[in-house]
mmCIF file as Biopython writes it, N, C-alpha, C and O atoms, coordinates in Angstrom:
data_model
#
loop_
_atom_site.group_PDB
_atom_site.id
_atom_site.type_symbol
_atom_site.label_atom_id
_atom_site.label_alt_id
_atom_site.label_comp_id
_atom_site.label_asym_id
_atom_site.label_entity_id
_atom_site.label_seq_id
_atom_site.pdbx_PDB_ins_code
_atom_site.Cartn_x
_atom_site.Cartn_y
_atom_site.Cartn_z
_atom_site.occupancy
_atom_site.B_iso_or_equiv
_atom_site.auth_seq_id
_atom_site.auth_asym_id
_atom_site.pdbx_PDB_model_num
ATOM 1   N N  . UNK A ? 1  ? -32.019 36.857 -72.927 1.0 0.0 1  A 1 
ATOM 2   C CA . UNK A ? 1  ? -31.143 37.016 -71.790 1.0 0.0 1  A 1 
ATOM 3   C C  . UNK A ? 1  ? -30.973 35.653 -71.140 1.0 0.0 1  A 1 
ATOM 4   O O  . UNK A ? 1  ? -31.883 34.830 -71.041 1.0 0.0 1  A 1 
ATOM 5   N N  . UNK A ? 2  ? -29.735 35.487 -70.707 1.0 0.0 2  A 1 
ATOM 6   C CA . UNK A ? 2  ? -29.261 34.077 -70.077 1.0 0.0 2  A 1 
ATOM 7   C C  . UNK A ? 2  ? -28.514 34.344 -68.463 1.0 0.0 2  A 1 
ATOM 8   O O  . UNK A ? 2  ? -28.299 35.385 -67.841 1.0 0.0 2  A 1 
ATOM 9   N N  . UNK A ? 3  ? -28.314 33.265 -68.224 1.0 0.0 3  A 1 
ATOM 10  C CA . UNK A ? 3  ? -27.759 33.057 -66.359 1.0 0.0 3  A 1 
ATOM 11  C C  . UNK A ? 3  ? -26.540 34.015 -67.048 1.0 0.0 3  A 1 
ATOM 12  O O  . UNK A ? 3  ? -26.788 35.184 -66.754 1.0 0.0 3  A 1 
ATOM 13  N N  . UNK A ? 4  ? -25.447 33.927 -67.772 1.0 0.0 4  A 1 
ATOM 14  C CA . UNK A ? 4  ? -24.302 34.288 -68.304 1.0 0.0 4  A 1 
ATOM 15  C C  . UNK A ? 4  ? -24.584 35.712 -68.362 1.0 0.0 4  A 1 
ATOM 16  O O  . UNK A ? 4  ? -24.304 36.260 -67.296 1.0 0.0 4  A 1 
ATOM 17  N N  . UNK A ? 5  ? -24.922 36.289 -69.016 1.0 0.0 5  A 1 
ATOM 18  C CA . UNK A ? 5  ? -25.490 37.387 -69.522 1.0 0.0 5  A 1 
ATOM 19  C C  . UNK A ? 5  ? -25.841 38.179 -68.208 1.0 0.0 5  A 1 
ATOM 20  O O  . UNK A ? 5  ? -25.442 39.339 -68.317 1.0 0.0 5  A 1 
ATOM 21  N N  . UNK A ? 6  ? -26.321 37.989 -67.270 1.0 0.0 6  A 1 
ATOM 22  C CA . UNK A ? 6  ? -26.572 38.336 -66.206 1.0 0.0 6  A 1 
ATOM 23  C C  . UNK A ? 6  ? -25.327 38.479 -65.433 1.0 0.0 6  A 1 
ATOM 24  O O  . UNK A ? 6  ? -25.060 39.555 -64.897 1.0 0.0 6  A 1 
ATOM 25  N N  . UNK A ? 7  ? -24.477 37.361 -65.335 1.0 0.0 7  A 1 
ATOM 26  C CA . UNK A ? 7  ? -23.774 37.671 -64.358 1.0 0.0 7  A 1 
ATOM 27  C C  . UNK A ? 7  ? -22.393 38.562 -65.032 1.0 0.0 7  A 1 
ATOM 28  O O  . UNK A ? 7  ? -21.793 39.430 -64.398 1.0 0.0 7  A 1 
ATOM 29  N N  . UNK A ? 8  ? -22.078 38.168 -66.341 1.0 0.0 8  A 1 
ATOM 30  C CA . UNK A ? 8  ? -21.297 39.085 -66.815 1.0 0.0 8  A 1 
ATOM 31  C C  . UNK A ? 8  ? -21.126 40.401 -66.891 1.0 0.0 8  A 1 
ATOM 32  O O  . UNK A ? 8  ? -20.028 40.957 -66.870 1.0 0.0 8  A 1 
ATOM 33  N N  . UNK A ? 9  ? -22.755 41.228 -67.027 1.0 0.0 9  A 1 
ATOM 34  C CA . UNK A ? 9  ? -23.221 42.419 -67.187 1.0 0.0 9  A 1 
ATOM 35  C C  . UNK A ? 9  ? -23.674 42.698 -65.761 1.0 0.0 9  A 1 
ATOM 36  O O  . UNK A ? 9  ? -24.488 43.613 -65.641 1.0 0.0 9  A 1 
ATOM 37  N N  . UNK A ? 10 ? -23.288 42.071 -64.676 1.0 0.0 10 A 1 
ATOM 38  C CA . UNK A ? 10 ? -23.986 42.667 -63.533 1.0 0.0 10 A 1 
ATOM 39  C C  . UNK A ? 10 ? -25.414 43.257 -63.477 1.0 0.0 10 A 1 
ATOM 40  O O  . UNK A ? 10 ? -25.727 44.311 -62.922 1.0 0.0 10 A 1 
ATOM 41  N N  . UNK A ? 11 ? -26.234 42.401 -64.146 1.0 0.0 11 A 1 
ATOM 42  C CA . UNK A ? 11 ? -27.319 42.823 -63.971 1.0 0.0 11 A 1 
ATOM 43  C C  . UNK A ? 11 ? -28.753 42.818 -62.546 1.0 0.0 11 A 1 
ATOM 44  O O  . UNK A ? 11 ? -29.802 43.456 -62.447 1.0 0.0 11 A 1 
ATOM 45  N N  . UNK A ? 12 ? -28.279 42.069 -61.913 1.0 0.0 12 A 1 
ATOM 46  C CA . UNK A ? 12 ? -28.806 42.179 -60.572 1.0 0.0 12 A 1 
ATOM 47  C C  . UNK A ? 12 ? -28.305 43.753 -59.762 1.0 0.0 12 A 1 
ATOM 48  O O  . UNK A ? 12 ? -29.081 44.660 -59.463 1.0 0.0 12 A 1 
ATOM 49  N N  . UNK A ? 13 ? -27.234 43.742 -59.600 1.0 0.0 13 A 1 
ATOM 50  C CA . UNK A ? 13 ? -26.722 45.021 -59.016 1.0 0.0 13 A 1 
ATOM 51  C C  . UNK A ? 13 ? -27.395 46.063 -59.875 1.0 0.0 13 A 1 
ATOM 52  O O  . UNK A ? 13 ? -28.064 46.885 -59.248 1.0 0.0 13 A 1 
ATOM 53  N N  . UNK A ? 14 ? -27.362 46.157 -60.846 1.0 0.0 14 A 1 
ATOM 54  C CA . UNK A ? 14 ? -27.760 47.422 -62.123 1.0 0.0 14 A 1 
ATOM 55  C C  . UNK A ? 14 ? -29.434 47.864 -61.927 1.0 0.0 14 A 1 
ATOM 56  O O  . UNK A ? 14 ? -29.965 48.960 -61.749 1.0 0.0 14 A 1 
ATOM 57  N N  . UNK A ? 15 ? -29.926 46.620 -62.036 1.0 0.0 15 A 1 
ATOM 58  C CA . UNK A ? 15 ? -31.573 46.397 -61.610 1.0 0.0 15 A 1 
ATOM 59  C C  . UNK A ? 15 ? -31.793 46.654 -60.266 1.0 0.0 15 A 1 
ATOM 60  O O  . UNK A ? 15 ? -32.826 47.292 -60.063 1.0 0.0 15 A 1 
ATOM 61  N N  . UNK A ? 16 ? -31.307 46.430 -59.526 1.0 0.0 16 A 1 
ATOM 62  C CA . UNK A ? 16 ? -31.959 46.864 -57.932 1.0 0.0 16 A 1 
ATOM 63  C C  . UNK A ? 16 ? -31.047 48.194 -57.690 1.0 0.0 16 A 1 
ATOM 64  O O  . UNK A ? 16 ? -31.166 48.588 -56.530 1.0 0.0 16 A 1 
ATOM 65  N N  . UNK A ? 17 ? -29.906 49.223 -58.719 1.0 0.0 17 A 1 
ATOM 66  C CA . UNK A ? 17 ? -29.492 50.146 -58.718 1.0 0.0 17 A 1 
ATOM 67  C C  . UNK A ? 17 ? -30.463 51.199 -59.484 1.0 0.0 17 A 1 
ATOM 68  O O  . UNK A ? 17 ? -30.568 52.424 -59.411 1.0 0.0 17 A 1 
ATOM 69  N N  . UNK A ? 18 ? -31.085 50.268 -60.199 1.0 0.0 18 A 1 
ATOM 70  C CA . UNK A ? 18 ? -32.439 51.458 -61.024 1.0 0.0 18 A 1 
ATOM 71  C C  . UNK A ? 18 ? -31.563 52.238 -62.171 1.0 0.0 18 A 1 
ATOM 72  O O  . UNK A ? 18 ? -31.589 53.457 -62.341 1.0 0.0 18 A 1 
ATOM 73  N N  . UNK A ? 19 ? -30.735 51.243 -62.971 1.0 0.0 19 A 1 
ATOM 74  C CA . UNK A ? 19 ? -29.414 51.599 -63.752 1.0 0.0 19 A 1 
ATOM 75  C C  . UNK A ? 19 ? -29.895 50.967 -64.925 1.0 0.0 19 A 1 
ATOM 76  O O  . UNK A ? 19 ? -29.243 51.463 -65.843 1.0 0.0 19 A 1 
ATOM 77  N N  . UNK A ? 20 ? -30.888 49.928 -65.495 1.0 0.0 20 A 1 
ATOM 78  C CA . UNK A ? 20 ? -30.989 49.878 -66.473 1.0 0.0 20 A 1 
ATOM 79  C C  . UNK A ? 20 ? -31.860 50.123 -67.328 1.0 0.0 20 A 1 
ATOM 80  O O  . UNK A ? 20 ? -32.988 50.493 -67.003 1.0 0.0 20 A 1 
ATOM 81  N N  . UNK A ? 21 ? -31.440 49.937 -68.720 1.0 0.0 21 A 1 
ATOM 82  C CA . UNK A ? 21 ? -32.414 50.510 -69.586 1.0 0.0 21 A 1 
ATOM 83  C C  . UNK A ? 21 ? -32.887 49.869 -69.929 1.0 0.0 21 A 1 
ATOM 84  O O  . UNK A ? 21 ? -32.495 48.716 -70.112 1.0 0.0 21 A 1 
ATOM 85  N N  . UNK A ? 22 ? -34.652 50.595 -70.343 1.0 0.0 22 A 1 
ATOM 86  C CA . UNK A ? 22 ? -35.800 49.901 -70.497 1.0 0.0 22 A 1 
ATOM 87  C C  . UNK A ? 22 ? -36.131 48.441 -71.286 1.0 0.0 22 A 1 
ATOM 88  O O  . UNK A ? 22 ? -37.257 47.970 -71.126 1.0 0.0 22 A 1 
ATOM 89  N N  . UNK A ? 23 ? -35.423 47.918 -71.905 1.0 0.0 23 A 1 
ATOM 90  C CA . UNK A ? 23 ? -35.392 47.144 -72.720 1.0 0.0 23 A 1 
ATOM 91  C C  . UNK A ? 23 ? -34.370 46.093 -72.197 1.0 0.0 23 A 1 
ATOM 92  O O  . UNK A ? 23 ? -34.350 44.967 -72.694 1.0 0.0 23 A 1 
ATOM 93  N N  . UNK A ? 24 ? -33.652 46.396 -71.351 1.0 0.0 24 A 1 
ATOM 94  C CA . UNK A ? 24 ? -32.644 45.215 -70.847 1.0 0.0 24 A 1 
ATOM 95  C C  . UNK A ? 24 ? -33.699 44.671 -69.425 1.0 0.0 24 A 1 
ATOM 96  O O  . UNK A ? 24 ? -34.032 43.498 -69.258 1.0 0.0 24 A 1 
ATOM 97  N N  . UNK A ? 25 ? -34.119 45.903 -68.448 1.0 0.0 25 A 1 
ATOM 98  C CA . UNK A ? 25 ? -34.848 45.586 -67.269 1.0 0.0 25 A 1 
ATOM 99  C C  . UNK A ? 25 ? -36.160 44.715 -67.658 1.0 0.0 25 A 1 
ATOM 100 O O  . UNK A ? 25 ? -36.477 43.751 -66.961 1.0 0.0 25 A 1 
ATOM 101 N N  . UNK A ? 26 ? -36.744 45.011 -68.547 1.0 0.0 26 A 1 
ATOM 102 C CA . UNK A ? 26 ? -38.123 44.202 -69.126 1.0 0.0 26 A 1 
ATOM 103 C C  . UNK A ? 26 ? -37.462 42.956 -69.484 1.0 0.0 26 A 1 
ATOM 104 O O  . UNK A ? 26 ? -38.065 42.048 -68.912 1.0 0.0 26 A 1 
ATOM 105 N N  . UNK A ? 27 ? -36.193 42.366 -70.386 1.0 0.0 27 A 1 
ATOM 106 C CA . UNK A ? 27 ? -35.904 41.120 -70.788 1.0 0.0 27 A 1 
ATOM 107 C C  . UNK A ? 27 ? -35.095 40.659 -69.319 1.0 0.0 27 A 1 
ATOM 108 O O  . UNK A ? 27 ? -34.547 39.564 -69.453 1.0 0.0 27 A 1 
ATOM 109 N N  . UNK A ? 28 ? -34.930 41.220 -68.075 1.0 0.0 28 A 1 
ATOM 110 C CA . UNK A ? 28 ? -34.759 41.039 -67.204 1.0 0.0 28 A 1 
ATOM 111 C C  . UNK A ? 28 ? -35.292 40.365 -66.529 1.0 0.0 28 A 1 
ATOM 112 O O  . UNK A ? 28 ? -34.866 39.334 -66.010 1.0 0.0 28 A 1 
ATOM 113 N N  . UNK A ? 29 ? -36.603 40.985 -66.406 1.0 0.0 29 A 1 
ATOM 114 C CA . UNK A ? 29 ? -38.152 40.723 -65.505 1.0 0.0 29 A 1 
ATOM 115 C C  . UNK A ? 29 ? -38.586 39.501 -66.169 1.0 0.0 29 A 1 
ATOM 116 O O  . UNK A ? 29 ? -39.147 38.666 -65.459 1.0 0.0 29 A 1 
ATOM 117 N N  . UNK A ? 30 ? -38.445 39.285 -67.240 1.0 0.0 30 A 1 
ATOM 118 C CA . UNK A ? 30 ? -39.024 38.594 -67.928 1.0 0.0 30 A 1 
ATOM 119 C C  . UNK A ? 30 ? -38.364 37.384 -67.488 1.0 0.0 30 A 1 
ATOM 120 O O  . UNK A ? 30 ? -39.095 36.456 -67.144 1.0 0.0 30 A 1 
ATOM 121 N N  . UNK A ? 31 ? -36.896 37.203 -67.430 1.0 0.0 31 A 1 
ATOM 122 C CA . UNK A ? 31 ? -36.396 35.922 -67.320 1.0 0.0 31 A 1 
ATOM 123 C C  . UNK A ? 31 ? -36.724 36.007 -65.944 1.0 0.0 31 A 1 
ATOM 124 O O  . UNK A ? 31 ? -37.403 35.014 -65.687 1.0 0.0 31 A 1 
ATOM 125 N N  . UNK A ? 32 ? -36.587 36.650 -65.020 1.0 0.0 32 A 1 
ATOM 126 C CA . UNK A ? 32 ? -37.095 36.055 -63.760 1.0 0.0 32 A 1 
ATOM 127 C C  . UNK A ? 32 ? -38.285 35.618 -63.587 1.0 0.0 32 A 1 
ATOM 128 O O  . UNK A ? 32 ? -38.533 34.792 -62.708 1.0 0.0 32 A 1 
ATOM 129 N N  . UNK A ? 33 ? -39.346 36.179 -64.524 1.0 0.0 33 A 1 
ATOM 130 C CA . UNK A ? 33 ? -40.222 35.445 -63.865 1.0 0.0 33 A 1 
ATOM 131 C C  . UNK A ? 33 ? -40.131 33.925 -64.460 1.0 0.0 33 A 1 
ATOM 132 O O  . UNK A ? 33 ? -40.592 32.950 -63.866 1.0 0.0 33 A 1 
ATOM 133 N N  . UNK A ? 34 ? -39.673 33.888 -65.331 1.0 0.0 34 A 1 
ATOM 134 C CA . UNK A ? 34 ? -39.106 32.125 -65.461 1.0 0.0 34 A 1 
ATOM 135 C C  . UNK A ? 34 ? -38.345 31.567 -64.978 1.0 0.0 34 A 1 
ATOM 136 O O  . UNK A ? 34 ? -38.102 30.384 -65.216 1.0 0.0 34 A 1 
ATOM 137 N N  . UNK A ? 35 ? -37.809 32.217 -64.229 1.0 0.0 35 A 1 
ATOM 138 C CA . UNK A ? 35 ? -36.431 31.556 -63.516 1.0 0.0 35 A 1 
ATOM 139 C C  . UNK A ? 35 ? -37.033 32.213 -61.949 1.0 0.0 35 A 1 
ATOM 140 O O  . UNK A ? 35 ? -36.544 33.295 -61.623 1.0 0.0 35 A 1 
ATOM 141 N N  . UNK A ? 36 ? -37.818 31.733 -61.228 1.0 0.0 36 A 1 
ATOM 142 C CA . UNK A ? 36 ? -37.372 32.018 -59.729 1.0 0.0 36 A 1 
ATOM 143 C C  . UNK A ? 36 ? -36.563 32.135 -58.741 1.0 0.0 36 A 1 
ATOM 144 O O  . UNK A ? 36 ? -36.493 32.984 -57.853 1.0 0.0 36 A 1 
ATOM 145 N N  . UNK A ? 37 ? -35.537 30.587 -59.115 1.0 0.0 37 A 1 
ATOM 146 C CA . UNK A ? 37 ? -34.592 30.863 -58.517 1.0 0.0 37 A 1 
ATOM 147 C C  . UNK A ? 37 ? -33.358 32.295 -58.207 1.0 0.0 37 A 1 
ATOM 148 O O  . UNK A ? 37 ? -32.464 32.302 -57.362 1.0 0.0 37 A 1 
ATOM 149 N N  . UNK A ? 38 ? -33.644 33.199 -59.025 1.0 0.0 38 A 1 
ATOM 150 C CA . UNK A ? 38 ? -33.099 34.252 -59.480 1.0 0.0 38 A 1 
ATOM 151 C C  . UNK A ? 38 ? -33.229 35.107 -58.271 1.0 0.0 38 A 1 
ATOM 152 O O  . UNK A ? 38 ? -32.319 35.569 -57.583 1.0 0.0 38 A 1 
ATOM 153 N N  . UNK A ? 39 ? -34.896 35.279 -58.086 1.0 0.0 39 A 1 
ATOM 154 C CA . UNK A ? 39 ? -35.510 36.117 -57.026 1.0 0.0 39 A 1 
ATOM 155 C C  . UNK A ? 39 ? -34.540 35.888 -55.477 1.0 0.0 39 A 1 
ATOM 156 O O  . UNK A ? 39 ? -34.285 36.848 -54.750 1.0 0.0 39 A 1 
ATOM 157 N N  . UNK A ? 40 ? -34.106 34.529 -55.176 1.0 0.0 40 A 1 
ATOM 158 C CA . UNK A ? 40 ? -33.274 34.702 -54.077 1.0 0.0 40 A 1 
ATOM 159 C C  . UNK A ? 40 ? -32.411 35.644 -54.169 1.0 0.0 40 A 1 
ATOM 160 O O  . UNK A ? 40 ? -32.581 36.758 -53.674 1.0 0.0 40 A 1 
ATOM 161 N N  . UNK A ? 41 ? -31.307 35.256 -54.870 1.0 0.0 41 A 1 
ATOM 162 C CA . UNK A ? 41 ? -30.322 36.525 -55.646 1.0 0.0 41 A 1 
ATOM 163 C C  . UNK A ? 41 ? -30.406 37.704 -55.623 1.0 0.0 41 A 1 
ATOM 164 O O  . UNK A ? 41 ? -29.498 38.493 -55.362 1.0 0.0 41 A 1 
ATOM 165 N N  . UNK A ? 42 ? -31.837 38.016 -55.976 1.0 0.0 42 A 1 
ATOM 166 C CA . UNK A ? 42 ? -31.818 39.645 -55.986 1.0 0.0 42 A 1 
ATOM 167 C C  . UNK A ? 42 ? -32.376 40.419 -54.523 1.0 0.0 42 A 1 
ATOM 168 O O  . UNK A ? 42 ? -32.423 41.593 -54.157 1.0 0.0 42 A 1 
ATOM 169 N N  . UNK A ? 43 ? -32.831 38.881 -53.805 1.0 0.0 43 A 1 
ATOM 170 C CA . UNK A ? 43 ? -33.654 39.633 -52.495 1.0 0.0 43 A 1 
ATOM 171 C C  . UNK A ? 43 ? -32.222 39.319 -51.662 1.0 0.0 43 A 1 
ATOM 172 O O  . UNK A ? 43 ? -32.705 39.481 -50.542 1.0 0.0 43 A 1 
ATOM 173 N N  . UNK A ? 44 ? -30.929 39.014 -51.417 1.0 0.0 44 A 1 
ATOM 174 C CA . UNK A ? 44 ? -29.994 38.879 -50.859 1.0 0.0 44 A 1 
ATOM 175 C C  . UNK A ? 44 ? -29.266 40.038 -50.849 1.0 0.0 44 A 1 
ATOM 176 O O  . UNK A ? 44 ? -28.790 40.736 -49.954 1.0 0.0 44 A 1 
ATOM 177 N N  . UNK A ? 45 ? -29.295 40.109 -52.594 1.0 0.0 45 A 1 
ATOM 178 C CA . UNK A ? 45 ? -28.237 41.721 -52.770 1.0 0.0 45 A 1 
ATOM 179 C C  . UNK A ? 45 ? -29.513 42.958 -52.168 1.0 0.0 45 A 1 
ATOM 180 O O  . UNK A ? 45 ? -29.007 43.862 -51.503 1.0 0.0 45 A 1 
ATOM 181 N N  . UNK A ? 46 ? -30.650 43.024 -52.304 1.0 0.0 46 A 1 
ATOM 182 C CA . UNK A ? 46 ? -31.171 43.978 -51.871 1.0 0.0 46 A 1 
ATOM 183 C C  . UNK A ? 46 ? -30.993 43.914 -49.684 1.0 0.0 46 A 1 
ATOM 184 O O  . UNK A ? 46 ? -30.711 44.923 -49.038 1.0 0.0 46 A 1 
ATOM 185 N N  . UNK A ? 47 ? -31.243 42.553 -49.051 1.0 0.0 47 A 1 
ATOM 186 C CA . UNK A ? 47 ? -30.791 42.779 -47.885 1.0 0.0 47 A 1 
ATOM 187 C C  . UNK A ? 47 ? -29.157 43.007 -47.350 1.0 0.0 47 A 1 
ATOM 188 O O  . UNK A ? 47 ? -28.955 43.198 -46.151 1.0 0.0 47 A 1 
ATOM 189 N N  . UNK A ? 48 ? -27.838 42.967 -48.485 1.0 0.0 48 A 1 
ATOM 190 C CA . UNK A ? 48 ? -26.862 43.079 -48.542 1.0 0.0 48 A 1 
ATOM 191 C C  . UNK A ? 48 ? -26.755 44.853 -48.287 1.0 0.0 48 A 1 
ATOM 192 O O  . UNK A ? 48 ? -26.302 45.684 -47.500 1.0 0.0 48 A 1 
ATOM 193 N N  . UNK A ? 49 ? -27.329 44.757 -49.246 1.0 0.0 49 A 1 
ATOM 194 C CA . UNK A ? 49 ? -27.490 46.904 -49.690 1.0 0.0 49 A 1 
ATOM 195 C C  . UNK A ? 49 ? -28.015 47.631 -48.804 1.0 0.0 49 A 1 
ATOM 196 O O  . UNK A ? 49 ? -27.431 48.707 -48.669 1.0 0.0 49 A 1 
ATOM 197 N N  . UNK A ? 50 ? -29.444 47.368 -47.725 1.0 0.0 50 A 1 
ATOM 198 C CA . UNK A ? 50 ? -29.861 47.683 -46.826 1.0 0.0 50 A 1 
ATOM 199 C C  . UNK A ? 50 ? -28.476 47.738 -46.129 1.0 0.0 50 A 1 
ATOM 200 O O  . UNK A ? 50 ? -27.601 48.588 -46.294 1.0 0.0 50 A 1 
ATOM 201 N N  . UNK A ? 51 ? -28.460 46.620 -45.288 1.0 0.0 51 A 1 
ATOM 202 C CA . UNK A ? 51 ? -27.393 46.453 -44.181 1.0 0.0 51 A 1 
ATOM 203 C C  . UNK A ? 51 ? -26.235 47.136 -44.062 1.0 0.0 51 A 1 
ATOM 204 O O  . UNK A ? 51 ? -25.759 47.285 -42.937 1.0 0.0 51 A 1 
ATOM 205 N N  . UNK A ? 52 ? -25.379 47.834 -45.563 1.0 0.0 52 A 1 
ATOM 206 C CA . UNK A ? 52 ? -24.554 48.798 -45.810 1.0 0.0 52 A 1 
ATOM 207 C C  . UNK A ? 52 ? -25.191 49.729 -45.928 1.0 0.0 52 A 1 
ATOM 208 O O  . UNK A ? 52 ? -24.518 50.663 -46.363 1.0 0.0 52 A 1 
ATOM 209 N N  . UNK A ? 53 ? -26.208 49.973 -45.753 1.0 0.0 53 A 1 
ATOM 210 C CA . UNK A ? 53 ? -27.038 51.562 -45.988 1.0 0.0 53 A 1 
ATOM 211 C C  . UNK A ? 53 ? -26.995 51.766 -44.743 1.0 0.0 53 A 1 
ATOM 212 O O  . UNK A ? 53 ? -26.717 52.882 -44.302 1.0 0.0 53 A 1 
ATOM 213 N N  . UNK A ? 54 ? -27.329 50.468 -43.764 1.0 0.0 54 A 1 
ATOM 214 C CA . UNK A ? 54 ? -27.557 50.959 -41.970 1.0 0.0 54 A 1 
ATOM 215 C C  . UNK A ? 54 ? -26.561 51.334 -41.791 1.0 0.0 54 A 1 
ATOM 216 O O  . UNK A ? 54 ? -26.383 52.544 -41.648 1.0 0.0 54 A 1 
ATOM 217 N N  . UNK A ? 55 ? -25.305 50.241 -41.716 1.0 0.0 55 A 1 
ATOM 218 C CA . UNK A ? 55 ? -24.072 50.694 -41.129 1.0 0.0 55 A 1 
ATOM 219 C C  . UNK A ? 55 ? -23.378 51.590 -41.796 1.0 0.0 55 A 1 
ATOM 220 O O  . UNK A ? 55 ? -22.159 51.455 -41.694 1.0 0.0 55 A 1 
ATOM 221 N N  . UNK A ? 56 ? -23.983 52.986 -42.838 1.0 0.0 56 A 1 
ATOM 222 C CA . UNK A ? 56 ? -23.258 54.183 -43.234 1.0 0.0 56 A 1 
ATOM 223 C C  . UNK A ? 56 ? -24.238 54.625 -42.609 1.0 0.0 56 A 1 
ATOM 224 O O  . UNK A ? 56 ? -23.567 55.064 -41.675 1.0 0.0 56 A 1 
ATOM 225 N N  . UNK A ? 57 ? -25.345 54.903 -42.310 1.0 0.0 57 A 1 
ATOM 226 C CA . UNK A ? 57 ? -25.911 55.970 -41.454 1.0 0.0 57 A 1 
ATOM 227 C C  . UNK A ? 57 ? -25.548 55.726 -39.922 1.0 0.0 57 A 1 
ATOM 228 O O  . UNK A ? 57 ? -25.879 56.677 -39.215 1.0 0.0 57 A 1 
ATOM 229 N N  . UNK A ? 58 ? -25.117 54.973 -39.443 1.0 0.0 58 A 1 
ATOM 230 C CA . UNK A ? 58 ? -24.973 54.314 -38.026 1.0 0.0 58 A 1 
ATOM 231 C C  . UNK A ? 58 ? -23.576 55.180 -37.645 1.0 0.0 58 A 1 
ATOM 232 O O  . UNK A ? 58 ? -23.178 55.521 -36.531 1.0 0.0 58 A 1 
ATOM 233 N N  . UNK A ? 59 ? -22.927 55.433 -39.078 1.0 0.0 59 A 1 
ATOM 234 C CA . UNK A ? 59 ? -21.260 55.756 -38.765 1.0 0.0 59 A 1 
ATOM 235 C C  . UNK A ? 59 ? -20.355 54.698 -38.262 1.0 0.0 59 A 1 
ATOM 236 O O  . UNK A ? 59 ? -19.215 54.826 -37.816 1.0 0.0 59 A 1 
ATOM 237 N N  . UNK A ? 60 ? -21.408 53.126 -38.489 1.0 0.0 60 A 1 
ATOM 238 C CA . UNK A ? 60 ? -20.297 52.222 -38.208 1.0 0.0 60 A 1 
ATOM 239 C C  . UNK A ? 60 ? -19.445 51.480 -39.466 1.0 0.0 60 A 1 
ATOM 240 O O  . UNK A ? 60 ? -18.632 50.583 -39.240 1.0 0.0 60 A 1 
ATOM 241 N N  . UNK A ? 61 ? -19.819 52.102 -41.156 1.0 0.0 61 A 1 
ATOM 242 C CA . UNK A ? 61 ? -19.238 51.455 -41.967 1.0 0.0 61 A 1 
ATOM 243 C C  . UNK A ? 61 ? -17.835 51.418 -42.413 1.0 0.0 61 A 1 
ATOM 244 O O  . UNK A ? 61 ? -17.145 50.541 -42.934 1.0 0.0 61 A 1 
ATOM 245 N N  . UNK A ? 62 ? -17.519 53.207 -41.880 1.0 0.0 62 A 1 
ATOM 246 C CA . UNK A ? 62 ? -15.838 53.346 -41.894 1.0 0.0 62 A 1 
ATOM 247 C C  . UNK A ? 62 ? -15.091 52.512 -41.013 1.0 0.0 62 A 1 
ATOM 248 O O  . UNK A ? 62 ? -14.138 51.847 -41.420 1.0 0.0 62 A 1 
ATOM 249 N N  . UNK A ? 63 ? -15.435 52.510 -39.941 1.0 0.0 63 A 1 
ATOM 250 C CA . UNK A ? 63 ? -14.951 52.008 -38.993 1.0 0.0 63 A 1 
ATOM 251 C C  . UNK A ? 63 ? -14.753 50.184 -39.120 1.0 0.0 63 A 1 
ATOM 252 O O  . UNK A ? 63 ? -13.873 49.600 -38.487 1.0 0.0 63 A 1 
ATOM 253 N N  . UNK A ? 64 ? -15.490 49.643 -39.814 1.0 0.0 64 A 1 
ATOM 254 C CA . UNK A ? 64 ? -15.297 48.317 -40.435 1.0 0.0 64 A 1 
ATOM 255 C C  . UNK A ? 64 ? -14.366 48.198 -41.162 1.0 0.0 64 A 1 
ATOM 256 O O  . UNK A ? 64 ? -13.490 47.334 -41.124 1.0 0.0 64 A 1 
ATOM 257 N N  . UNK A ? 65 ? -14.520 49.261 -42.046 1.0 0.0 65 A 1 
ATOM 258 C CA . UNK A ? 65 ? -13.305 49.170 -43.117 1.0 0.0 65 A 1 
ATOM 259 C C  . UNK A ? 65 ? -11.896 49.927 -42.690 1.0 0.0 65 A 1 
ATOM 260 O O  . UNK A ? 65 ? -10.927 49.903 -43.450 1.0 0.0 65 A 1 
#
């Protein structure tokens, strides 16, 4: 698995969606833990995802859009 490969296949979104399969998420894990820089990335989209999780329970996300 490569930077490419990742971003083509949306694999950050897929992985913190609990969408992939076992064998892609392990060669996943794997490159992150060689690649740290990665971990920003995925801890951004996970505080991205929160923050739209608040503002749909808040009832303020329609209203944005």
């Amino acid at each position: 698995m490569d930077r490419q490969y990742i971003d083509d296949h949306h694999i950050v979104a897929r992985y913190l969606a609990n969408r992939l399969p076992d064998p892609e998420r392990e060669a996943f894990e794997a490159y992150y833990l060689e690649h740290p820089e990665i971990l920003r990335e995925i801890e951004a989209a996970e505080r991205f995802k929160s923050g739209l999780a608040q503002l749909q329970d808040s009832g303020e996300l329609e209203a944005l859009l």
